[in-house]
C-alpha positions as CSV (number, residue, x, y, z in Angstrom):
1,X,-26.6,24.2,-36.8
2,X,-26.5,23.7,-33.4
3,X,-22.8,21.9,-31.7
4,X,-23.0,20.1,-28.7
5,X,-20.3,21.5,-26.1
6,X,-20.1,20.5,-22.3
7,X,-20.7,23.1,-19.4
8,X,-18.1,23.5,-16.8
9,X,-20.0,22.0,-14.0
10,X,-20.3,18.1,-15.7
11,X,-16.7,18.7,-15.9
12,X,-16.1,20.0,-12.1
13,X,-18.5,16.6,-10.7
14,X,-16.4,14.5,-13.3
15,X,-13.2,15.6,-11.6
16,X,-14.9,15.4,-8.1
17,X,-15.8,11.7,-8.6
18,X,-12.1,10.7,-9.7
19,X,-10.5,12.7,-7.2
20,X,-12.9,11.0,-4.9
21,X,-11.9,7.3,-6.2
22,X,-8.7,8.3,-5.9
23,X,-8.8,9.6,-2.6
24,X,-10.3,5.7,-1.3
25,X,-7.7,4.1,-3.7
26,X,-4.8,6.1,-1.8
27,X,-6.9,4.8,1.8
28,X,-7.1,0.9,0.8
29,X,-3.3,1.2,0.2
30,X,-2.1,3.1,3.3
31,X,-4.8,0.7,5.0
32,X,-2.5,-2.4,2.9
33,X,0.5,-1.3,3.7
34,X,-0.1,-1.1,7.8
35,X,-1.2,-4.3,7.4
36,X,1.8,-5.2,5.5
37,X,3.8,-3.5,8.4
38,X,1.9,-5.0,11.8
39,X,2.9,-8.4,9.5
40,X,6.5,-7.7,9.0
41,X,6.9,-7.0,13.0
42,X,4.8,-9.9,13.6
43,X,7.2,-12.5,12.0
44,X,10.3,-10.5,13.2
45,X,9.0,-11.2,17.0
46,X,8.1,-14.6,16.0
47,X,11.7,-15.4,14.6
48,X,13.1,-13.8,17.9
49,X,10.9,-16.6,19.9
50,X,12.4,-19.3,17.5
51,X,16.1,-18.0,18.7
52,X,15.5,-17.9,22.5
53,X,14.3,-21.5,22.1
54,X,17.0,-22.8,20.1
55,X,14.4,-23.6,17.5
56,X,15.8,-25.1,13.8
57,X,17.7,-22.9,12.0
58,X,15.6,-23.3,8.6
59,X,12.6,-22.0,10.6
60,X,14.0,-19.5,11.1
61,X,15.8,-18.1,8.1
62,X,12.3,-19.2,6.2
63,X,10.7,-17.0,8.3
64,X,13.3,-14.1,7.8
65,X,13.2,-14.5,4.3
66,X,9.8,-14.2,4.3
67,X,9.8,-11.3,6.1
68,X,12.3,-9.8,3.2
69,X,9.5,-10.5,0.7
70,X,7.2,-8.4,2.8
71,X,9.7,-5.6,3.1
72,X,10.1,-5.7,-0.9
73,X,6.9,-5.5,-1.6
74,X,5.9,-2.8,1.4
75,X,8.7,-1.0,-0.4
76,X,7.2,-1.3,-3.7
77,X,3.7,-0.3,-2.3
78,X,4.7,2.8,-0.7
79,X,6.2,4.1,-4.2
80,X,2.8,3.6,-5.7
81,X,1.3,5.8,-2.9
82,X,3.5,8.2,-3.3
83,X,2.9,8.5,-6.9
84,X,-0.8,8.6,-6.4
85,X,-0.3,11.0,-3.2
86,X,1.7,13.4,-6.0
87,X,-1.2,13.1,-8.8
88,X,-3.2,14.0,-6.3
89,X,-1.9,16.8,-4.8
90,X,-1.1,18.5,-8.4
């Protein structure tokens, strides 16, 4: 009776391909979050435009608070990288 077993190397390319996926997972989200960033600073310049020119008020705390929601979820995106950066790394 013959038993079917797995050699190492199917096991090695296995682990090479996720690694691999993970490795352009962790890029997209670094890539995101930059994005994320360049956006944050953008609307914080904008808001300071809005003030020098006496602009409405509500333009400009709906701006801030949009910027908050940015900085929430930046926040929330860099703990994800960092838990992937760790699986990968160990």
């Amino acid at each position: 009776m013959q038993t079917r077993h797995r050699s190492r190397r199917p096991l090695a390319c296995e682990a090479g391909r996720s690694g691999q996926r993970l490795f352009d997972a962790l890029t997209d989200l670094n890539a995101y979050a930059l994005t994320l960033d360049i956006e944050c600073h953008r609307i914080e310049d904008r808001a300071l435009e809005l003030a020098d020119v006496d602009s409405s008020g509500s333009e400009i705390l709906g701006l801030l608070r949009e910027r908050r929601e940015l900085a929430e979820e930046l926040i929330a995106l860099r703990g994800v990288i960092s838990a992937l950066e760790h699986t990968l790394l160990h």
